[in-house]
C-alpha positions in Angstrom: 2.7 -20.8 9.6 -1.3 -20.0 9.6 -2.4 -16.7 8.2 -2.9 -13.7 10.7 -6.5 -11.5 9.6 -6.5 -13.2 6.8 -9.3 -11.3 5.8 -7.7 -8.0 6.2 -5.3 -8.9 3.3 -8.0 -8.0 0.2 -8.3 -4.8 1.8 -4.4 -3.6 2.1 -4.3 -5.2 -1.3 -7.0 -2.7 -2.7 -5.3 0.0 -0.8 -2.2 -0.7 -2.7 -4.2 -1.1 -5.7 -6.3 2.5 -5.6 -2.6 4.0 -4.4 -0.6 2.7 -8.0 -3.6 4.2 -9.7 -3.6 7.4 -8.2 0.7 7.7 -8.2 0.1 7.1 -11.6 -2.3 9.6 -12.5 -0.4 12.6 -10.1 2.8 11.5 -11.8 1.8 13.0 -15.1 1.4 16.5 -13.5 4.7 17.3 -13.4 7.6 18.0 -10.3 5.1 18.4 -7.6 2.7 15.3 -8.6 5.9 13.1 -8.9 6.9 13.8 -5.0 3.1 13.4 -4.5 2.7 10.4 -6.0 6.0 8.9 -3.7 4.2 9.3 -0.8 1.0 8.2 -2.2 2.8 4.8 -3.0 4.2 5.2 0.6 1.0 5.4 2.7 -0.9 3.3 0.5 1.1 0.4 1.0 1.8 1.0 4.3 -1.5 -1.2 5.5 0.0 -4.4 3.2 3.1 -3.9 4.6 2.0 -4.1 8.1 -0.1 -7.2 7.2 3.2 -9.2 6.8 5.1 -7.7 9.6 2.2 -9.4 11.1 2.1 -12.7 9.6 6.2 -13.3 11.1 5.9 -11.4 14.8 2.8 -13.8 15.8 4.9 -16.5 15.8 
């Protein structure tokens, strides 16, 4: 298996990265922050997890 945009995996990584940070700052303010900070998770790691979708359907 070689990597597919291999250079596109730093970036959904500091996506990820910047979303856990900011999930965890909106959890702290209270009901609404802890649905906001689901879908921050969500969309932020949306990018990474496209990246390895990738990686198996260009075979």
């Amino acid at each position: 298996m070689h990597l597919v945009m291999p250079w596109f995996l730093p970036l959904a990584s500091f996506a990820a990265w910047l979303g856990v940070r900011a999930a965890h700052d909106l959890r702290i303010e209270g009901e609404t922050g802890r649905r906001n900070a689901w879908w921050m998770l969500v969309l932020m790691f949306l990018p990474l997890f496209f990246w390895l979708i990738a990686q198996f359907i260009s075979d």
